[in-house]
C-alpha positions in Angstrom: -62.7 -43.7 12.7 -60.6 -46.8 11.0 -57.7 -44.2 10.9 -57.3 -44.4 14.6 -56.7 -47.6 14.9 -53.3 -46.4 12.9 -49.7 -46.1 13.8 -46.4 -46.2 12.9 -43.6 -48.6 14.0 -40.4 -47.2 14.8 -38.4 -47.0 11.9 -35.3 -49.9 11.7 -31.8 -48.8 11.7 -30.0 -49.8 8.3 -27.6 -52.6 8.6 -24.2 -51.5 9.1 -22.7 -53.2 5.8 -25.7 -50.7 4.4 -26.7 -53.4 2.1 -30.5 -53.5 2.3 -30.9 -55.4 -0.9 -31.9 -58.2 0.2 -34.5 -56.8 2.6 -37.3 -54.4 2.4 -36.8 -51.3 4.5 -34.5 -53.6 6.9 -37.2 -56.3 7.6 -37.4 -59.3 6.3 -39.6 -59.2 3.3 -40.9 -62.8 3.8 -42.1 -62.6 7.2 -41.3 -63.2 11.2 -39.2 -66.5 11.2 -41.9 -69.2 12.5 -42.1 -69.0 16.2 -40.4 -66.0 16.4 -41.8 -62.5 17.8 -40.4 -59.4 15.4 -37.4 -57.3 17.1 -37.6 -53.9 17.5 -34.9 -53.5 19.8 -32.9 -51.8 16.8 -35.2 -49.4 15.5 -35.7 -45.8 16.3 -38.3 -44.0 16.8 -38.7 -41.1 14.2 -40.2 -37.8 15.6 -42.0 -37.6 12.3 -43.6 -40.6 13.1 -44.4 -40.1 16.4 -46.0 -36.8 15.6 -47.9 -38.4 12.2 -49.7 -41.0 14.8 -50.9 -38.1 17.2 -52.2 -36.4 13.9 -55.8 -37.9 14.2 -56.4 -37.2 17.5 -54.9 -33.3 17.3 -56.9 -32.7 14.0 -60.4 -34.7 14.3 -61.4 -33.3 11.4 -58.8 -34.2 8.9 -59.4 -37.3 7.0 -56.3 -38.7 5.2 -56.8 -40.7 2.2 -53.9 -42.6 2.7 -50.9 -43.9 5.6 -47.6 -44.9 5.4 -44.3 -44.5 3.5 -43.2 -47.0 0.9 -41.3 -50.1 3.2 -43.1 -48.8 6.6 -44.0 -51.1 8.8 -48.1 -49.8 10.3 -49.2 -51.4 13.4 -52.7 -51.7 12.5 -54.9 -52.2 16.0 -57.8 -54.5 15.7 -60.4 -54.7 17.9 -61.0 -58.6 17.3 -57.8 -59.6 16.3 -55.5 -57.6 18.0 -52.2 -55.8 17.1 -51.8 -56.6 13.3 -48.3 -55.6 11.4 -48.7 -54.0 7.6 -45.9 -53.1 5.9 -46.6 -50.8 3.0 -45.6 -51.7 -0.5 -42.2 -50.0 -1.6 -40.3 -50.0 -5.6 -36.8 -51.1 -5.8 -34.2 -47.8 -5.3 -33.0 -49.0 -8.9 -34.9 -49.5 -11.7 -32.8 -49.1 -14.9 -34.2 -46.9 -17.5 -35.4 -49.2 -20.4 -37.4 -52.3 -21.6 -35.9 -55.3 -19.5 -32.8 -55.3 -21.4 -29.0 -54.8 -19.5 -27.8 -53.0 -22.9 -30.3 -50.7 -25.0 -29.6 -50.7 -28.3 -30.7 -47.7 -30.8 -34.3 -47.6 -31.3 -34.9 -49.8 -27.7 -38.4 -48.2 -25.9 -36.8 -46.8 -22.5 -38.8 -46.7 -20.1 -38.4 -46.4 -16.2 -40.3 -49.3 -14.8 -40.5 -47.6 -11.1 -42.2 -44.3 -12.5 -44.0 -46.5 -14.6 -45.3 -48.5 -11.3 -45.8 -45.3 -8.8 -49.1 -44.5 -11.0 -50.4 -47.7 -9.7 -50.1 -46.2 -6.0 -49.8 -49.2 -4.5 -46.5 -48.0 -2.2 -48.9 -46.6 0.8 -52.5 -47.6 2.7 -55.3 -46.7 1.3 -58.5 -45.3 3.9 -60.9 -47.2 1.9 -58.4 -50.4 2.3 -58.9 -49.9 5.9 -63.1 -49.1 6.1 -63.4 -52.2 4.3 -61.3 -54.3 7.3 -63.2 -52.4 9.6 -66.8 -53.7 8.1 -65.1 -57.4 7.7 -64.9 -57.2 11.7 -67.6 -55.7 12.1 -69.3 -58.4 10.4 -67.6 -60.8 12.4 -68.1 -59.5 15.6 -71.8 -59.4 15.1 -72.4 -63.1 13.5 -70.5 -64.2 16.8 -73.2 -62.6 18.9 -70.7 -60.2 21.1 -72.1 -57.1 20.0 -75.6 -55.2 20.8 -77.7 -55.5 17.8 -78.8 -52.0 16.1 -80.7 -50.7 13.5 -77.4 -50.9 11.0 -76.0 -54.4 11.7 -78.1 -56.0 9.5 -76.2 -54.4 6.5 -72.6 -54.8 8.6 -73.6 -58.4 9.3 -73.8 -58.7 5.2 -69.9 -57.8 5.4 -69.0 -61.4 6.9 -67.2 -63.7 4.7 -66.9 -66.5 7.0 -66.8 -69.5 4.4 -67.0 -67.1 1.6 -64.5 -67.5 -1.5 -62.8 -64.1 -1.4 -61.0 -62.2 -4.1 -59.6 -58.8 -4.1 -58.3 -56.5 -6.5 -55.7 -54.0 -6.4 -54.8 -55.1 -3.4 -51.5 -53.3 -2.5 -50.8 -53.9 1.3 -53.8 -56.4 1.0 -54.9 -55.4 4.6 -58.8 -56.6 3.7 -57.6 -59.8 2.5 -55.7 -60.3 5.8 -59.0 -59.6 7.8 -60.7 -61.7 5.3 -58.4 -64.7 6.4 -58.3 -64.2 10.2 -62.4 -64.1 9.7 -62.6 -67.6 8.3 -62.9 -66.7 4.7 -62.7 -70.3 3.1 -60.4 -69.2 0.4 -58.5 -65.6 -0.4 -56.6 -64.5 -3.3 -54.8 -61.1 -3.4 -53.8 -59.9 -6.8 -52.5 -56.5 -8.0 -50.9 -55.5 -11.4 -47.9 -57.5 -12.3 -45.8 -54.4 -11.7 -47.4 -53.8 -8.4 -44.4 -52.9 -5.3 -46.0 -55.5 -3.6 -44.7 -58.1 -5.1 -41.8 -57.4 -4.0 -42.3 -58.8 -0.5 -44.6 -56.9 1.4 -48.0 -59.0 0.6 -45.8 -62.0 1.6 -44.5 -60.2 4.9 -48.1 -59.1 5.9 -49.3 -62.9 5.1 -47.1 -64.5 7.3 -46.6 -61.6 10.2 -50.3 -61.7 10.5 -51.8 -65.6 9.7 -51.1 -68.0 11.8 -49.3 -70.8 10.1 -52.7 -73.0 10.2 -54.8 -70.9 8.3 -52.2 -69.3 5.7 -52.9 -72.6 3.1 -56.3 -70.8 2.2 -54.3 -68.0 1.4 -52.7 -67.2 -2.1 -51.5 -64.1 -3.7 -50.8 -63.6 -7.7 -50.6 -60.7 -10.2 -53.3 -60.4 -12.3 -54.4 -57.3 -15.1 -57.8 -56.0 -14.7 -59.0 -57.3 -18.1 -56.6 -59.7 -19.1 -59.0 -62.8 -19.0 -57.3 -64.9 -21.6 -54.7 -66.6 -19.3 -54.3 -70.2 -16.9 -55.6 -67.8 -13.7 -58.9 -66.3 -15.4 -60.3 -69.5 -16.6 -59.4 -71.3 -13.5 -61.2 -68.9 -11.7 -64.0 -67.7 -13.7 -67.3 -67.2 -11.4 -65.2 -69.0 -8.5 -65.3 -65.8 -6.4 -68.7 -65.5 -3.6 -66.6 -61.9 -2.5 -64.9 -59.5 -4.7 -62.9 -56.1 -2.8 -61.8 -53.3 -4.8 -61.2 -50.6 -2.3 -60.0 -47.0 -4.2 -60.0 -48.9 -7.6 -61.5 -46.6 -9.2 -59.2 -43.4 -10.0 -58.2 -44.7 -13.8 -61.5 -43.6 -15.8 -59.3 -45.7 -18.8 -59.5 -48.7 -16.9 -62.9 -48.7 -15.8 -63.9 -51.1 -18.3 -61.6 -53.4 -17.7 -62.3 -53.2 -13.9 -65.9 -54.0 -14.5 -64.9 -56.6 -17.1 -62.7 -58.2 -14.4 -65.5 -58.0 -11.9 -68.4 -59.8 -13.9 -65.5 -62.8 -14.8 -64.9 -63.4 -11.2 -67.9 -63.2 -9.5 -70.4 -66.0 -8.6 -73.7 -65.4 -10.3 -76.7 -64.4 -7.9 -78.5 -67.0 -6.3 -81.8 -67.2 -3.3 -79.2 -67.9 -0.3 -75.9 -65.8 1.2 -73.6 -67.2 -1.3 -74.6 -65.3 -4.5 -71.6 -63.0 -5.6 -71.2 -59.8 -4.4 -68.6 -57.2 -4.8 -67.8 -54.5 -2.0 -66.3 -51.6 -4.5 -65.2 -48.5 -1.3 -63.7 -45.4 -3.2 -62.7 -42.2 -1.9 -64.0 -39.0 -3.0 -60.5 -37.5 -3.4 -60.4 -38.0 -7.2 -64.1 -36.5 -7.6 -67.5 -37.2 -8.1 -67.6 -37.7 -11.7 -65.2 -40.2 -11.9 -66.7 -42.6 -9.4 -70.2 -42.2 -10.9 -68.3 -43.4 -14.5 -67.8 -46.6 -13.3 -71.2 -47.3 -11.9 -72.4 -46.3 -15.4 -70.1 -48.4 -17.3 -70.2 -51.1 -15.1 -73.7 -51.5 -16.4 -72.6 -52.5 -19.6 -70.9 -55.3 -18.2 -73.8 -57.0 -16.5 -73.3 -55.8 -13.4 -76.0 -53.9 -11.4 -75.6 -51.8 -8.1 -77.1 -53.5 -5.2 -76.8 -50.6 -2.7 -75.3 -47.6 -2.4 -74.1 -44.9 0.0 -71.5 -42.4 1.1 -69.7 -43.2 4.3 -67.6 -40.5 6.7 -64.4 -41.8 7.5 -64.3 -39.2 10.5 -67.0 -40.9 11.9 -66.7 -43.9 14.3 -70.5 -45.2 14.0 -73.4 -45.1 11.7 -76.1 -44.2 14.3 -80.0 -44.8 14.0 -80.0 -41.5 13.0 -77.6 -42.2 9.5 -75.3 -39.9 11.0 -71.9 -40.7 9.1 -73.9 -41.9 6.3 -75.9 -40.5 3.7 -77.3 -40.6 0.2 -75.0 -41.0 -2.9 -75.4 -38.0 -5.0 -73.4 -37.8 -8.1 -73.1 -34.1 -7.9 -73.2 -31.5 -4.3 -73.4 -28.1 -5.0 -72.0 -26.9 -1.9 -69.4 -29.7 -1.4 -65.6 -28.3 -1.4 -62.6 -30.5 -1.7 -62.1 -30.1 2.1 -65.2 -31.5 2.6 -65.2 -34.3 0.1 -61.9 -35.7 1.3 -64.3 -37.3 4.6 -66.1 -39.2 2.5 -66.2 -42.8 0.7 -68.3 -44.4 -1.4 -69.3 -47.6 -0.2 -71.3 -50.1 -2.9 -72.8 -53.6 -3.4 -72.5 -54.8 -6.9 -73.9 -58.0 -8.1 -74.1 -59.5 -11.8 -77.3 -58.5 -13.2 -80.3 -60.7 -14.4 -79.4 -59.6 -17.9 -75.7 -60.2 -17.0 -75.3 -58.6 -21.0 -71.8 -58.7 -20.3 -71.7 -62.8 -19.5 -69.7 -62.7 -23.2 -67.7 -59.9 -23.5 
């Protein structure tokens, strides 16, 4: 279960001038001076916290679709790379209601810029975020040769992006990206929407608190609009990408298009050997069935084909011989409450088509 490997750090006191405008949630937003270890010598621990970290162990069964509080810092346990520290994405306390402007005039557009961004959910951690990061290791733990071989490695071993060009979208906390980077991807670039909370320091936090110094050069982060192809970054990057991530992308039916769109740009055309493109798009079920199978219809239209396909339990810690935790992707389940649903993900391999009809679109 990828959840368990989930807990909260003790909360940080606020500074006693109570000026935390220059840090996010207390901590510095740019990262663990070099050569420094992170103090938590002023922080307490929160009972809410402490109880939210037992959660998954009281209550098996539940299967939260997403952790954290906006500016929380998430000690993330790795079983390859050890202790890792997220902090999860968190808007400014101000905003100012209008366009960018320090005066609105009469007939000045207001609108709040924060409750604008929260529909972008970017301020917490997704699940899907976090089975991705558990396949990357996976992957990596199998190509190095320390784990017994089973009927479903060969599809984990597909997950390693060792020397792989990676690129993920709608990144947030970008917790797969930092797998991606401590698993010797070649080259990783985290983008969200320009009005993405995480911008605001935590990507850069969760780069530098988590890379070592060496390997953070391969790593870049940058806004970017699903869609928006007509700019320096697009053409710079068009077909660059060997992996694409979009974990729980997909809960904006209007923007599946220009998801899809975005995904056919990026991604390296299909070739005989490991280094054709393929993009990993996870999705929990929490938004419903129909909406997930829109975009694997539309994404048709944009040369894109499914490679694979299944559902995966997030309550479940293996995918046995037997398939248990995974099964079949049906578009509709009679029986299926949203009780039920809420365990599981979607978990598919998309690669451009032969066709690729969408090459000019």
């Amino acid at each position: 279960m990828p959840h368990l490997r989930l807990r909260p750090l003790p909360r940080r006191r606020p500074p006693e001038n109570n000026n935390p405008s220059s840090t996010l949630s207390g901590v510095n937003s740019e990262g663990p001076v070099e050569g420094e270890e992170e103090e938590y010598d002023d922080y307490d621990d929160d009972a809410e916290d402490i109880f939210s970290a037992f959660l998954p162990h009281l209550l098996p069964d539940d299967a939260p679709q997403f952790h954290g509080d906006p500016g929380q810092l998430l000690q993330y346990r790795s079983p390859l790379y050890g202790d890792l520290t997220v902090m999860v994405p968190q808007y400014p306390e101000k905003s100012g209601n209008w366009n960018g402007k320090s005066n609105p005039k009469d007939g000045d557009i207001i609108v709040n810029e924060v409750e604008e961004g929260r529909k972008l959910f970017a301020h917490m951690l997704w699940s899907s975020a976090m089975v991705v990061a558990e396949r990357l290791e996976d992957a990596a733990i199998i190509t190095a040769g320390e784990k017994k071989l089973s009927r479903d490695d060969l599809d984990r071993a597909s997950w390693n992006v060792q020397g792989h060009t990676v690129l993920e979208l709608g990144a947030g906390a970008g917790l797969p990206s930092i797998i991606s980077a401590l698993s010797s991807a070649s080259h990783i670039t985290i983008t969200d929407h320009p009005s993405s909370p995480a911008f605001l320091g935590a990507i850069e936090y969760n780069i530098r608190a988590n890379v070592p110094a060496w390997q953070r050069e391969r790593i870049v982060s940058t806004p970017h609009e699903w869609g928006a192809l007509d700019n320096q970054f697009a053409r710079d990057n068009k077909e660059r990408f060997s992996r694409i991530i979009a974990a729980d992308c997909l809960w904006m039916m209007d923007q599946h298009a220009n998801l899809a769109r975005t995904l056919q740009w990026f991604l390296r055309p299909d070739s005989n050997d490991n280094r054709g493109g393929r993009a990993w798009v996870v999705a929990g079920l929490h938004t419903g069935r129909a909406v997930v199978a829109h975009f694997f219809k539309i994404s048709e239209a944009f040369g894109l084909e499914v490679e694979s396909i299944y559902e995966h339990d997030i309550n479940t810690a293996n995918e046995d011989e037997q398939g248990e935790g995974r099964r079949e992707w049906a578009v509709v389940r009679e029986d299926e409450g949203p009780g039920n649903r809420q365990r599981w993900c979607v978990v598919a391999v998309l690669k451009r088509s032969r066709l690729d009809v969408g090459s000019s679109q």
